[in-house]
C-alpha positions as CSV (number, residue, x, y, z in Angstrom):
1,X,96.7,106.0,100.4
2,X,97.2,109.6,99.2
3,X,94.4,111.3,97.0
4,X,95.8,113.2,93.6
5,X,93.2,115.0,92.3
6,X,93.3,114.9,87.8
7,X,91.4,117.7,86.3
8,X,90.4,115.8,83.4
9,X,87.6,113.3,82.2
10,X,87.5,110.0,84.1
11,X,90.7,107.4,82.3
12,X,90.8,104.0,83.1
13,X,94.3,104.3,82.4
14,X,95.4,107.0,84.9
15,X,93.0,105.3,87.6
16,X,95.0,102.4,87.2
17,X,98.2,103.3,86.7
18,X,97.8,105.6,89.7
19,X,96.6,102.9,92.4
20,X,99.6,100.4,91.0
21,X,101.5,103.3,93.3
22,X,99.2,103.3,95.9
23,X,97.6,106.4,94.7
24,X,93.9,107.1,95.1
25,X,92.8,109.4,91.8
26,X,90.2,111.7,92.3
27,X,88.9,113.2,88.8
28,X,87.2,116.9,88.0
29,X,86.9,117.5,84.2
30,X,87.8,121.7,84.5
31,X,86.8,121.8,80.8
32,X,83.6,121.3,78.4
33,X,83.3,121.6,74.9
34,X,80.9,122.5,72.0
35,X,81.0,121.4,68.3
36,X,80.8,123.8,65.8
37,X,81.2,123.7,61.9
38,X,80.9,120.0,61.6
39,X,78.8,120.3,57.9
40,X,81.7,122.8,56.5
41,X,84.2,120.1,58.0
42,X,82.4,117.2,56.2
43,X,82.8,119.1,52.7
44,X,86.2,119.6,53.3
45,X,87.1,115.9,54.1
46,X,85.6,115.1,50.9
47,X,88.1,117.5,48.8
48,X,91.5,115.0,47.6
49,X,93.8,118.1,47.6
50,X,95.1,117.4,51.1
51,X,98.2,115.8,51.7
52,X,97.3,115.1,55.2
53,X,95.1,116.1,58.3
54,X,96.8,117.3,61.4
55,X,94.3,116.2,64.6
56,X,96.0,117.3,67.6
57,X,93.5,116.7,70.9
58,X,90.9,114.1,71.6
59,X,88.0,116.5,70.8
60,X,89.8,117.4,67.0
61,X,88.9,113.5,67.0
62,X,86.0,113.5,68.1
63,X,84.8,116.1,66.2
64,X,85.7,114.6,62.9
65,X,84.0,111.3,64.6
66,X,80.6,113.4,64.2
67,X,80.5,113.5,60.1
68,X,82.8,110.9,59.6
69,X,81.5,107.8,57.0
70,X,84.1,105.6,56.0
71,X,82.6,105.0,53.1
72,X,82.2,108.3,51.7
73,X,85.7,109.4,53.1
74,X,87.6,106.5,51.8
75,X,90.5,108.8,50.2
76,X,91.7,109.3,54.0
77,X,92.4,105.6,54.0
78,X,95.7,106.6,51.9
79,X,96.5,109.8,53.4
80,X,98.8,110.5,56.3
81,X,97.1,111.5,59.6
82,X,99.5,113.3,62.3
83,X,98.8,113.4,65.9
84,X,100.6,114.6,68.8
85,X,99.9,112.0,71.9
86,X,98.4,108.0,72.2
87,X,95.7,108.8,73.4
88,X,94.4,111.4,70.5
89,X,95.8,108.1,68.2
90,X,93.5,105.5,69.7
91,X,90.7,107.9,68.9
92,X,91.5,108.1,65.8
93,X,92.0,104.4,65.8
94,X,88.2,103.7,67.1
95,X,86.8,106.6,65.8
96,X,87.8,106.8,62.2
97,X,89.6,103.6,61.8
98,X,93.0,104.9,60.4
99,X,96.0,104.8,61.8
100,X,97.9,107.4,63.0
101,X,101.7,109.0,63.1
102,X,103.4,110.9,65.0
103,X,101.3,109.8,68.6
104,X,104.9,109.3,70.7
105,X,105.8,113.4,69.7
106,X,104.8,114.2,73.2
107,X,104.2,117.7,72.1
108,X,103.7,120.5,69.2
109,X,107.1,121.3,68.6
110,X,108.2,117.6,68.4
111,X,105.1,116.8,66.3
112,X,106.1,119.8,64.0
113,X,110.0,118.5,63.3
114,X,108.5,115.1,62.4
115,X,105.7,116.5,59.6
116,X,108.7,118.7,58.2
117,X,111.0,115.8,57.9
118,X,108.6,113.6,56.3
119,X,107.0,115.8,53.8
120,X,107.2,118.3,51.1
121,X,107.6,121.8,51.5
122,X,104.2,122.1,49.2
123,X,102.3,119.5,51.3
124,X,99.0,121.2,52.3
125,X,97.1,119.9,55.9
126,X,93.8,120.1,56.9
127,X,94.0,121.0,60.5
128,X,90.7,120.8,62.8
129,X,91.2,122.4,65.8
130,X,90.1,124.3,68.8
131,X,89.1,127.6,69.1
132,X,92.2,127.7,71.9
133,X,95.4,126.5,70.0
134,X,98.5,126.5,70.0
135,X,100.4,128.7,67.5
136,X,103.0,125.8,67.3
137,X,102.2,124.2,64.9
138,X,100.8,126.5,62.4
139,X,104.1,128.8,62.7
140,X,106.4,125.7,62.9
141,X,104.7,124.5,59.1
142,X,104.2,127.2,57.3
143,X,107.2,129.2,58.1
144,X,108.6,125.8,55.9
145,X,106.1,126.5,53.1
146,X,103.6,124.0,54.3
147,X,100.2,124.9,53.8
148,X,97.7,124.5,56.7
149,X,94.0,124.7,56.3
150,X,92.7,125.3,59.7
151,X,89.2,125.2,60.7
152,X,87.2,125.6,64.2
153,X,85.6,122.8,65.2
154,X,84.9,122.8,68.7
155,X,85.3,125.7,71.2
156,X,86.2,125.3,74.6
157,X,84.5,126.7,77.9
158,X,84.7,126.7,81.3
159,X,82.5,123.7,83.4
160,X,79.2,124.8,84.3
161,X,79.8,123.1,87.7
162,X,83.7,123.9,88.1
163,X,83.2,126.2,91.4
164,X,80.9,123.8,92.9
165,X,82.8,121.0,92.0
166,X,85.9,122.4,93.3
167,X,84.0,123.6,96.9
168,X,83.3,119.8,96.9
169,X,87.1,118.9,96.8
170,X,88.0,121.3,99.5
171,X,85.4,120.0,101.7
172,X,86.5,116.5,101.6
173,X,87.4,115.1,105.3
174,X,90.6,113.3,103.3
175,X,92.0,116.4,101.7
176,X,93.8,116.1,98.3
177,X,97.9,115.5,98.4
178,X,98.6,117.0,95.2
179,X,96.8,118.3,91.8
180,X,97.5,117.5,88.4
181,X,96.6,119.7,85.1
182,X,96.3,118.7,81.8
183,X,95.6,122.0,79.7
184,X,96.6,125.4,80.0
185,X,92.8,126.7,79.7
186,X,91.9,124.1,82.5
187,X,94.6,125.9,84.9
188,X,93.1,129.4,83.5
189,X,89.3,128.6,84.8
190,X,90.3,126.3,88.2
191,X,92.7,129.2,89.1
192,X,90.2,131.7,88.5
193,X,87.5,129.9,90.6
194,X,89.9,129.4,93.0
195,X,90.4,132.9,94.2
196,X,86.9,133.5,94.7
197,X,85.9,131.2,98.1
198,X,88.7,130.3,100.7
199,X,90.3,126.9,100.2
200,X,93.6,125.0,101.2
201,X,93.5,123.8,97.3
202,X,95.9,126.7,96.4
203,X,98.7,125.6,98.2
204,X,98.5,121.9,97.1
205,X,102.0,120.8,95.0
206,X,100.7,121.6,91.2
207,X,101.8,119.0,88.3
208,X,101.7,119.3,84.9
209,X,101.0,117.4,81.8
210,X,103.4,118.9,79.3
211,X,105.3,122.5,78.9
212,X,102.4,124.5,77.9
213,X,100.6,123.6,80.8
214,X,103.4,124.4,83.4
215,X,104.2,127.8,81.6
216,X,100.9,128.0,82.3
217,X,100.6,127.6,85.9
218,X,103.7,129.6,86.2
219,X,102.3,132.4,84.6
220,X,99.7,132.1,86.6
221,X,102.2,132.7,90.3
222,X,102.2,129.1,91.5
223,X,104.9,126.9,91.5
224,X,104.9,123.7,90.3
225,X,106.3,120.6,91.2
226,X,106.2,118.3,88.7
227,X,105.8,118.2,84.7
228,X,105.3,114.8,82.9
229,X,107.6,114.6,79.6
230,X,105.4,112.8,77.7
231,X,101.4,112.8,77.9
232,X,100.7,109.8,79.6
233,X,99.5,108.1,82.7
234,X,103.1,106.8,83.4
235,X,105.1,109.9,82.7
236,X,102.9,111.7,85.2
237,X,103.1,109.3,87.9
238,X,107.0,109.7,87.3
239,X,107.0,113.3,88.1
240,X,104.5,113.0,91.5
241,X,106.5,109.8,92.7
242,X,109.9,112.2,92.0
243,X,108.3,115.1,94.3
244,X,106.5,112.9,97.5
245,X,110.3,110.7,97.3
246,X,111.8,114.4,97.6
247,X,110.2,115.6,100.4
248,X,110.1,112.4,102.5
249,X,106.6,111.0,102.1
């Protein structure tokens, strides 16, 4: 059974999904991630002049998870919530208990097109996000006249542990048959560790969750051999089956 290695948080899903095809999954979160203006979030769920909120990554979720009372917030319960993949709405779902739309978008760009055809060109968003996002979004809405109200609430670093953990992988007596990426700061900080100790990582086949993360890569000089369409366990499977069918494994 060949090992693909996930740089992401352990999933259930992908674990499963991956051994249905006989692969083995081998997980190294790249990323980790501190909360930050979670009291000046909390006073801003609380103002009724949003039309929506815009909540595009797990930690956006979880981040409004840390000041979120449904019973002081009950206004949300009849205002739209936009996200961009299923797994960011079944957050939101457990988390805050609303549902959400737009979780089959698959990307920014996608998630942009639906907003604009479903609201008013003088709807105004609050939009939690990273301290690394996209500009998608935010130039996709407003050039429309949609007002955004962004605000930081989590930043994202580099894993304390990333160079060990990644020594660890490259020492395994069952190497790795491919890697798979899930965020183009993740590929920025495995990449960066990587040229710093000798490894036969590097030349692994490199997939991608998503176009930003393949431009990414790319960008970065490596090749890539694979990019989901949509964010999500079977899409990426798709794309590694596609490549080990191509070259005869």
């Amino acid at each position: 059974m060949m090992k693909i290695v996930l740089f992401k948080g352990e999933s259930e899903d992908y674990q499963r999904i991956f051994r249905e095809n006989n692969f083995e999954t081998i997980f190294v979160e790249p990323l980790q991630f501190i909360y930050i203006n979670i009291e000046e979030l909390s006073q801003k769920l609380l103002q009724n002049d949003y039309d929506g909120m815009i909540l595009t990554s797990p930690r956006a979720v979880e981040a409004v998870s840390k000041c979120w009372d449904p019973t002081k917030f009950v206004i949300w319960n009849s205002k739209d919530v936009y996200t961009v993949g299923e797994m960011s709405s079944q957050k939101i779902k457990l988390l805050l208990g609303l549902d959400a739309l737009g979780a089959t978008a698959g990307n920014a760009e996608n998630l942009s097109k639906i907003i604009l055809k479903d609201k008013k060109k003088t709807s105004t968003f609050l939009f939690p996000c990273g301290n690394l996002r996209s500009e998608t979004i935010p130039s996709m809405l407003q050039s429309e006249g949609i007002t955004l109200d962004a605000i930081t609430v989590y930043e994202t670093q580099e894993n304390e542990n990333l160079k060990a953990l990644l020594m660890e992988l490259n020492n395994l007596n069952d190497s790795p048959s491919g890697l798979a990426f899930f965020s183009p700061s993740g590929c920025e900080y495995i990449h960066r560790q990587l040229q710093t100790f000798s490894n036969n990582l590097s030349l692994l086949p490199h997939f991608a969750i998503g176009n930003s993360t393949a431009h990414k890569i790319e960008n970065l000089g490596v090749e890539i051999a694979g990019v989901a369409a949509k964010p999500k366990a079977e899409s990426l499977v798709e794309s590694v089956l596609k490549y080990f069918a191509l070259q005869g494994s």
